[in-house]
N, CA, C and O of each residue as an XYZ file, in Angstrom:
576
protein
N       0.840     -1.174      0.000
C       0.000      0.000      0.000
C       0.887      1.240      0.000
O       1.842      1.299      0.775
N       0.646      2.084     -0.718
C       1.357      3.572     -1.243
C       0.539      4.402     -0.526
O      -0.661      4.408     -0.801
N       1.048      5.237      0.506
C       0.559      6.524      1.424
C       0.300      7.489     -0.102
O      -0.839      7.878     -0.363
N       1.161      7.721     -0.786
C       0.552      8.526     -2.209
C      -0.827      8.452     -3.186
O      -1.543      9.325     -3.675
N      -0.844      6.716     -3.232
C      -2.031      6.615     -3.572
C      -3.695      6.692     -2.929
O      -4.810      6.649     -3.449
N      -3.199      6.821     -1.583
C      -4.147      7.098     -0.956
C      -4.893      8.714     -0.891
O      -6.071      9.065     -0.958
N      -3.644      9.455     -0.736
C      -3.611     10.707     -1.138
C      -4.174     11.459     -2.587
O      -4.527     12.611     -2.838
N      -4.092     10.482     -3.221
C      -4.593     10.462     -4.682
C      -5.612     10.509     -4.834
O      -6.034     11.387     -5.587
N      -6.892      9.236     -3.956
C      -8.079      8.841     -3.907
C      -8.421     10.381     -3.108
O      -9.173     11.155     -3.702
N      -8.132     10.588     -2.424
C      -8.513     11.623     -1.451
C      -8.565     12.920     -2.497
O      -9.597     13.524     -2.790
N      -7.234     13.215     -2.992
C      -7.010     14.531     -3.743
C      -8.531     14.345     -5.160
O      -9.080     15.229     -5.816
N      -8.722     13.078     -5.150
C      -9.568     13.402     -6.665
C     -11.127     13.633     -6.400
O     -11.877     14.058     -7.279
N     -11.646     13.232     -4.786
C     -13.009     13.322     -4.115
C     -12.962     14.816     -3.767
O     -13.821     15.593     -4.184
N     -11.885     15.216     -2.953
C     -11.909     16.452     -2.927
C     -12.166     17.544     -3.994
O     -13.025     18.416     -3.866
N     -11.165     17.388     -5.286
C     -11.336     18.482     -6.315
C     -12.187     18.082     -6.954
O     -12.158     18.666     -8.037
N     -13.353     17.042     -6.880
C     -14.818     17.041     -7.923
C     -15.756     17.876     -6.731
O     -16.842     18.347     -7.067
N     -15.274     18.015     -5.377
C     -16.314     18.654     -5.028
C     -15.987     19.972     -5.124
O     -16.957     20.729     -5.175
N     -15.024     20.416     -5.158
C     -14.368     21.787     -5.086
C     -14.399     22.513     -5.954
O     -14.393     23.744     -5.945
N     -14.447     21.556     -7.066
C     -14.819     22.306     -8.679
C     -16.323     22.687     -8.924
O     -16.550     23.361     -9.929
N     -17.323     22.347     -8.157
C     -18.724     22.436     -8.005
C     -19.591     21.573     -9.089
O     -20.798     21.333     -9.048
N     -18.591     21.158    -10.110
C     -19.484     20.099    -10.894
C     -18.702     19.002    -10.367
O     -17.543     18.864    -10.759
N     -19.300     18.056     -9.363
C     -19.161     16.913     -9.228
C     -19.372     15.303     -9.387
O     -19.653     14.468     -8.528
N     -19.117     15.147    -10.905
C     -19.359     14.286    -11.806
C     -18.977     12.878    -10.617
O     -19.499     11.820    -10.970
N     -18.355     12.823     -9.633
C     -18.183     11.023     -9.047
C     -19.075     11.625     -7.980
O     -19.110     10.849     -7.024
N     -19.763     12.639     -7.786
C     -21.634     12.187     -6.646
C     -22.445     12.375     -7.143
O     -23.399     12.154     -6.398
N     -22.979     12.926     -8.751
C     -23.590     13.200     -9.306
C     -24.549     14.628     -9.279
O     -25.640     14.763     -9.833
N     -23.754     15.724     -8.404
C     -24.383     16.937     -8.227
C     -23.542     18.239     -9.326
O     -22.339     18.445     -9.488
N     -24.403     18.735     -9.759
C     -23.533     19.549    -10.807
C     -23.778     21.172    -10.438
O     -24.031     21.962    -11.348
N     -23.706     21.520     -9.334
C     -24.259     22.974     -8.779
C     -23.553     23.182     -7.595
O     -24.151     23.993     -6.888
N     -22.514     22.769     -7.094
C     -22.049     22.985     -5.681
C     -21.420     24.019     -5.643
O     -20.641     24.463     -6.487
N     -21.875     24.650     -4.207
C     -20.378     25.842     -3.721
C     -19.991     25.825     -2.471
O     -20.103     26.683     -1.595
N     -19.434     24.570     -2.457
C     -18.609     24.652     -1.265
C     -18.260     25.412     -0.579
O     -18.334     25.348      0.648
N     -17.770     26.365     -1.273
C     -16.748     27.245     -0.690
C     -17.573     28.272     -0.219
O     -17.227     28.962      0.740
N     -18.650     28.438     -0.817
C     -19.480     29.422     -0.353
C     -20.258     28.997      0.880
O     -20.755     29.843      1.623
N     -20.358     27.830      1.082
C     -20.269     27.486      2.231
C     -19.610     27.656      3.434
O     -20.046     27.903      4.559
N     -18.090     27.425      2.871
C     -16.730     27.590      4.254
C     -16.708     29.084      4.363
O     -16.085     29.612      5.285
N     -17.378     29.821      3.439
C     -17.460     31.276      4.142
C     -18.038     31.779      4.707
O     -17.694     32.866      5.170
N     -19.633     31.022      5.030
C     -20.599     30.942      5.370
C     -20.339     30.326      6.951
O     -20.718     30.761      8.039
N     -19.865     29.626      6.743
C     -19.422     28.486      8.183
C     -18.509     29.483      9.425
O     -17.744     30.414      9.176
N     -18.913     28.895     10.886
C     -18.600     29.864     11.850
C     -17.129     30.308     11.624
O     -16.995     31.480     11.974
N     -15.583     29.565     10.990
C     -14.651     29.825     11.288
C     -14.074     29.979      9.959
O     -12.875     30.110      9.715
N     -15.097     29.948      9.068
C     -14.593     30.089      7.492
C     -14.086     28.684      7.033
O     -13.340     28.830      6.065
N     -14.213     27.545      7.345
C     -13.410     26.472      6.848
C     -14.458     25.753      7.300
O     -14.980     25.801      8.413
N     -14.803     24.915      6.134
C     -15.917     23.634      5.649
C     -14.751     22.202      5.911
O     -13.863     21.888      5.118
N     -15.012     21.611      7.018
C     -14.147     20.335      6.824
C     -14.984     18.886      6.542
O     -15.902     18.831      7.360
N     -14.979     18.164      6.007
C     -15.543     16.750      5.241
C     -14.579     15.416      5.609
O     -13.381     15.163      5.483
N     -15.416     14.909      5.982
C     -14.563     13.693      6.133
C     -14.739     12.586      5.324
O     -15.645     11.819      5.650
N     -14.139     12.349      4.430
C     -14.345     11.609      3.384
C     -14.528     10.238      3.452
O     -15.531      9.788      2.898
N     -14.035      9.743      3.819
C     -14.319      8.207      4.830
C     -15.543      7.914      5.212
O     -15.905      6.754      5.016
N     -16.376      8.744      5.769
C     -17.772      8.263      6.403
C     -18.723      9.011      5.951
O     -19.868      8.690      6.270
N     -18.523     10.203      5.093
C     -19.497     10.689      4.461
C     -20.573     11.589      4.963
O     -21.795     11.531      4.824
N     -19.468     12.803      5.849
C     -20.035     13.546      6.824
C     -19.564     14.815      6.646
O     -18.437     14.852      6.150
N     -20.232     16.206      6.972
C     -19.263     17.280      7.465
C     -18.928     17.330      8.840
O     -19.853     17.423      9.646
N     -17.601     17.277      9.296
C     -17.472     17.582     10.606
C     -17.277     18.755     10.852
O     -17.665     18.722     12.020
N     -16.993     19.752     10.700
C     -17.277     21.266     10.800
C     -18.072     22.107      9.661
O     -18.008     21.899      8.449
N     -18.784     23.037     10.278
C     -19.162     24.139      8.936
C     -20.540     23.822      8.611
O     -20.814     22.669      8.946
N     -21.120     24.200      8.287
C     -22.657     24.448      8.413
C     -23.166     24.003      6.173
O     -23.596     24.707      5.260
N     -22.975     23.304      6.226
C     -23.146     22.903      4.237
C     -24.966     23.094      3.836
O     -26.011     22.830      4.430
N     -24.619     23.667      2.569
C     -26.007     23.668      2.027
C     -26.131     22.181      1.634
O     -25.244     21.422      1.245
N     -27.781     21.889      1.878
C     -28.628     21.062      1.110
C     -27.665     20.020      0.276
O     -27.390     18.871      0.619
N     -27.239     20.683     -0.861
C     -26.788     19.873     -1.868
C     -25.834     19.470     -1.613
O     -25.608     18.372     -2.123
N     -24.636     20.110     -0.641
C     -23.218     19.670     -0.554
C     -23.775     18.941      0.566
O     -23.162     17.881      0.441
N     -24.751     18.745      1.883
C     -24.619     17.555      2.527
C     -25.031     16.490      1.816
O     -24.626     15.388      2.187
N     -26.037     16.586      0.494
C     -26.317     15.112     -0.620
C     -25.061     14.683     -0.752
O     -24.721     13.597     -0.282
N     -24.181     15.515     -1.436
C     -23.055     15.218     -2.510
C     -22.039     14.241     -1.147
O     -21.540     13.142     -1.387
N     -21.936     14.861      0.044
C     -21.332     14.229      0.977
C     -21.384     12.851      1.436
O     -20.497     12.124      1.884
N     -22.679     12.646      1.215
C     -23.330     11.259      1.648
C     -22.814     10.191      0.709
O     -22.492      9.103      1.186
N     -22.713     10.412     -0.550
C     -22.443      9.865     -1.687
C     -21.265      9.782     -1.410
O     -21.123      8.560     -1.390
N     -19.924     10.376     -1.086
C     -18.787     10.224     -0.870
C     -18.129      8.469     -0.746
O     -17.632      7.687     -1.556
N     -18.451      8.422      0.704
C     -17.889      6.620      0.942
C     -17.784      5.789     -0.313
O     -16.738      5.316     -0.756
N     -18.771      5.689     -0.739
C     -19.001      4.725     -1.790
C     -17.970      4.493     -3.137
O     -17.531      3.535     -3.773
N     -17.831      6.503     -3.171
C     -16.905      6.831     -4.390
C     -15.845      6.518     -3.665
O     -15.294      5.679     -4.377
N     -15.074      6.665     -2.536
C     -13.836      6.454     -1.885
C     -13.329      4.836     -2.058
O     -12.157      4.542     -2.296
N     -14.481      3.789     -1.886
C     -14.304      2.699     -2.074
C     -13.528      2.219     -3.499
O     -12.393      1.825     -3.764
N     -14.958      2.510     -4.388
C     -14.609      2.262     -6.077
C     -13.456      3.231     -6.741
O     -13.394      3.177     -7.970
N     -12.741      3.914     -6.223
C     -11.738      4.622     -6.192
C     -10.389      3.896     -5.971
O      -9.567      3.338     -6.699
N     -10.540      4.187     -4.439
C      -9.394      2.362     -4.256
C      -9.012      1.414     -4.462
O      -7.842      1.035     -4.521
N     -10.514      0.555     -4.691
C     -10.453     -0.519     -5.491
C      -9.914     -0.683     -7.143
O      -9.517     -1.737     -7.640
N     -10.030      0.866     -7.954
C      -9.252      0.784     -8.838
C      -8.068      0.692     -8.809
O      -7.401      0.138     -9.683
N      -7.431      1.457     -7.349
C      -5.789      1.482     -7.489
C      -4.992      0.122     -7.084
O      -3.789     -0.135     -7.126
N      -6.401     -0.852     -6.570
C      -5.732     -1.871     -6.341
C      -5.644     -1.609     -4.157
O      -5.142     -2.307     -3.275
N      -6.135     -0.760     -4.137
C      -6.076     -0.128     -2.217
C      -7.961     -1.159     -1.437
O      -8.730     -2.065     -1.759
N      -7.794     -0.349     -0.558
C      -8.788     -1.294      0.458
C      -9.066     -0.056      1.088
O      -8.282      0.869      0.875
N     -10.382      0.190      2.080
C     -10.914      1.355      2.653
C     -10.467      0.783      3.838
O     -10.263      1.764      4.553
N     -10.129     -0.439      4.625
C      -8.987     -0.397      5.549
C      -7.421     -0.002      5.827
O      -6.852      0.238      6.893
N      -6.897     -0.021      4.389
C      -5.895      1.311      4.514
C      -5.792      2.225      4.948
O      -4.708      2.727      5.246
N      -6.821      2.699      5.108
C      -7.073      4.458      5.259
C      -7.530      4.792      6.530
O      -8.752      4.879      6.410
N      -7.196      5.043      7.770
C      -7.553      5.267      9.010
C      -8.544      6.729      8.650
O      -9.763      6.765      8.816
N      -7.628      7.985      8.083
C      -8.383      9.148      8.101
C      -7.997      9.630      6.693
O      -7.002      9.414      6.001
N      -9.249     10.441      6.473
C      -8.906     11.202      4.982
C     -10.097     12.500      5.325
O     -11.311     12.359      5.181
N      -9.565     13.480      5.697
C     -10.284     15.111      5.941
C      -9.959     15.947      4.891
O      -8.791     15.890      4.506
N     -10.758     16.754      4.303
C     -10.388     18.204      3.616
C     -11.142     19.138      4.183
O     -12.297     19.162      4.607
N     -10.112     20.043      4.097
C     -10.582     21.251      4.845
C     -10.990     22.562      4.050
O     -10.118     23.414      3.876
N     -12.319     22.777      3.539
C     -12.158     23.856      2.496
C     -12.148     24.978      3.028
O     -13.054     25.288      3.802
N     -11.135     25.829      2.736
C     -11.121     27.637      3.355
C     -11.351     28.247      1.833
O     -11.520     27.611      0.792
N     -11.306     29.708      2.035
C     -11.340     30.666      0.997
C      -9.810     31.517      1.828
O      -9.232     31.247      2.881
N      -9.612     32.366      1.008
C      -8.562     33.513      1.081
C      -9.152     34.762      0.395
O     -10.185     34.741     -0.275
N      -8.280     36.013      0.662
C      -8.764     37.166      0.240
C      -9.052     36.751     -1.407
O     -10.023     37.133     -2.062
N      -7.884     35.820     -1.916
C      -7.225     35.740     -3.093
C      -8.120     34.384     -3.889
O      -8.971     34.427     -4.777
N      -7.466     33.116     -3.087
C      -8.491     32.290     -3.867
C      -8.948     31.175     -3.160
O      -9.320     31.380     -2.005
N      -9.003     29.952     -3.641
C     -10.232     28.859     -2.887
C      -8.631     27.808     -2.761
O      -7.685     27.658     -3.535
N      -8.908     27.328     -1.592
C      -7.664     26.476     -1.142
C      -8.157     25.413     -0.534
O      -8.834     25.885      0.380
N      -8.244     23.926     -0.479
C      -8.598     23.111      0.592
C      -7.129     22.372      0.695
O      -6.166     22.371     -0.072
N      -7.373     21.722      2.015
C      -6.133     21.335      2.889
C      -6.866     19.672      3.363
O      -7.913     19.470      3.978
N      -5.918     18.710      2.839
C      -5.747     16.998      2.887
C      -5.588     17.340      3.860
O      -5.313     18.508      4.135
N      -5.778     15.956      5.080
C      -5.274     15.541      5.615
C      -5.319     13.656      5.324
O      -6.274     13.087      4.796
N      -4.000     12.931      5.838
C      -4.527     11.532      4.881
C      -3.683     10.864      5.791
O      -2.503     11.211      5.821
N      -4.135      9.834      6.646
C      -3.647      8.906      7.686
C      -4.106      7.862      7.463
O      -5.301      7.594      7.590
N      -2.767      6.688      6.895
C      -2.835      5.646      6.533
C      -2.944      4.199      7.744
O      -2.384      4.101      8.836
N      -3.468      3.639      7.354
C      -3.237      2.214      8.298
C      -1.818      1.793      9.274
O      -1.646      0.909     10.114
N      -0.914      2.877      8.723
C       0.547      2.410      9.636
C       0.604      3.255     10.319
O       1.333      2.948     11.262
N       0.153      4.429     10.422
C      -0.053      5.790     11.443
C       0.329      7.040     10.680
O       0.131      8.156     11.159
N       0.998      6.810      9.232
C       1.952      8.119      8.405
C       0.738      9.190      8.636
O      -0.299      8.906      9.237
N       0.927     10.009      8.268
C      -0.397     11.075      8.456
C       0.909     12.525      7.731
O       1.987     12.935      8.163
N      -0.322     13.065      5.911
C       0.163     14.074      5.977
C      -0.861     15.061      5.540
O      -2.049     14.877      5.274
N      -0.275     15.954      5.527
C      -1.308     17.069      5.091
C      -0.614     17.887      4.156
O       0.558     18.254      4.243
N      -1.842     18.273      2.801
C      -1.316     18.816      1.598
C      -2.395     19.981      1.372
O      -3.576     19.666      1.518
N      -2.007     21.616      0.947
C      -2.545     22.159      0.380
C      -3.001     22.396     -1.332
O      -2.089     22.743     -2.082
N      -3.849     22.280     -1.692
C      -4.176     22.475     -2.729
C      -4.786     23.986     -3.060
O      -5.196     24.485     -2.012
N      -4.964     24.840     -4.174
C      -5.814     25.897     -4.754
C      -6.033     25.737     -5.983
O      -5.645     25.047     -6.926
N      -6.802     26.602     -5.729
C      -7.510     26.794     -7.651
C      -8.796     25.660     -7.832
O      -9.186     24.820     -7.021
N      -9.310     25.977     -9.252
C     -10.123     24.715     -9.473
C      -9.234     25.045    -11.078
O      -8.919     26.094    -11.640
N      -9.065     23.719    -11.391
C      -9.324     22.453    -10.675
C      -7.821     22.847     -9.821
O      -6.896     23.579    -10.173
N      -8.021     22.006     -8.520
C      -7.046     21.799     -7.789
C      -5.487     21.795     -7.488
O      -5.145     20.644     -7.216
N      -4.652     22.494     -7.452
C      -3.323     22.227     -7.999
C      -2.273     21.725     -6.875
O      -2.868     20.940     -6.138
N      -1.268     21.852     -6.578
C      -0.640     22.245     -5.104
C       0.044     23.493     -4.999
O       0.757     24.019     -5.853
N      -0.294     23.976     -3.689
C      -0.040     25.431     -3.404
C       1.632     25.886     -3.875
O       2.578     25.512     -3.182
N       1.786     26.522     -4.822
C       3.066     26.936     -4.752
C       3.727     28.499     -4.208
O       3.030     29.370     -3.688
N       5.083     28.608     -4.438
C       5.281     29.558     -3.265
C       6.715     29.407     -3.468
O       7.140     28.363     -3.963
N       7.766     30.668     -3.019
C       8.832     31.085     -3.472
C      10.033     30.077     -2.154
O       9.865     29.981     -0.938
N      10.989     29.574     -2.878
C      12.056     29.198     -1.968
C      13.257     30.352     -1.652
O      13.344     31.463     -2.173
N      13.926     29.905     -0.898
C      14.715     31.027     -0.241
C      15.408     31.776     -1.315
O      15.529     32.998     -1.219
N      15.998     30.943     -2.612
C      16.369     31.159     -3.404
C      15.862     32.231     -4.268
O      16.755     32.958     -4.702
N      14.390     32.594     -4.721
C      12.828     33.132     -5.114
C      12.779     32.339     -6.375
O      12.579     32.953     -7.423
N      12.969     30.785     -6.403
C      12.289     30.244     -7.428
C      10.858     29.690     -6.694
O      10.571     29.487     -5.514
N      10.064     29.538     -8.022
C       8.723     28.748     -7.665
C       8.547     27.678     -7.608
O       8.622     27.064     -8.672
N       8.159     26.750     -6.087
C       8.497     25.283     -5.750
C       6.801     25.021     -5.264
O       6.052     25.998     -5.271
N       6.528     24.319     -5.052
C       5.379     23.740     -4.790
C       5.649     23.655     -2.985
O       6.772     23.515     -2.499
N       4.358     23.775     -2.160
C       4.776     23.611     -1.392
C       4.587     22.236     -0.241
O       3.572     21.576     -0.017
N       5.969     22.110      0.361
C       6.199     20.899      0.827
C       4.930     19.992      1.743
O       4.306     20.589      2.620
N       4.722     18.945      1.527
C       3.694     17.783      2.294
C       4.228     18.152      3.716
O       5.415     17.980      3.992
N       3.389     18.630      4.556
C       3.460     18.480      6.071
C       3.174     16.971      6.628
O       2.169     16.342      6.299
N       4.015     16.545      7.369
C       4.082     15.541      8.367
C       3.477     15.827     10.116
O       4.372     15.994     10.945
N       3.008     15.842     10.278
C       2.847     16.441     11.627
C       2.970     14.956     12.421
O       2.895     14.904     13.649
């Protein structure tokens, strides 16, 4: 089992919902994000695994699209050849910024690894950002 590919399954549930047409739950109108701005602390978090919001207050359609989740997480895995016992935790956290729409992985595998990745934009990218040097690097997977 690949901690990456898990991250993968996770990164691709996340950016169909983030993009608001979410072709793997079948809702084609979402705004998440307009949600996490909506929500008491600005950040919509989902737990992808069980098919819930655990923080943030979601419209109507994004708690449908949520419910639908598990199922896609499964047939997801099962393509990569993974198991939904791999996966202890898989959270995204959707925020907004002055600037643009960002959600934040978190992805804790069956051996305890646990990381967390920012993404922005739709569709989804990874956050990049200047090294000491001022070239443009992507920025690094947190381990916590």
């Amino acid at each position: 089992m690949k901690h990456g590919q898990l991250r993968s399954v996770a990164h691709s549930i996340a950016d169909s919902l983030a993009c608001g047409v979410s072709l793997l739950t079948g809702f084609y109108d979402l705004r998440i994000y307009e949600d996490a701005m909506r929500s008491e602390d600005g950040v919509l978090t989902v737990d992808l695994l069980n098919g819930r919001v655990v923080t943030g207050t979601p419209s109507t359609d994004v708690a449908s699209a949520v419910l639908r989740i598990p199922k896609e997480f499964d047939r997801l895995c099962s393509a990569k050849g993974l198991a939904r016992s791999d996966c202890r935790r898989a959270l995204a956290h959707f925020h907004t910024t002055p600037i643009t729409q960002e959600f934040t992985l978190v992805v804790e595998d069956n051996t305890g690894r646990i990381t967390e990745t920012d993404f922005q934009g739709v569709p989804a990218r990874r956050v990049m950002e200047l090294d000491h040097l001022g070239r443009l690097r992507r920025r690094a997977i947190r381990r916590p």
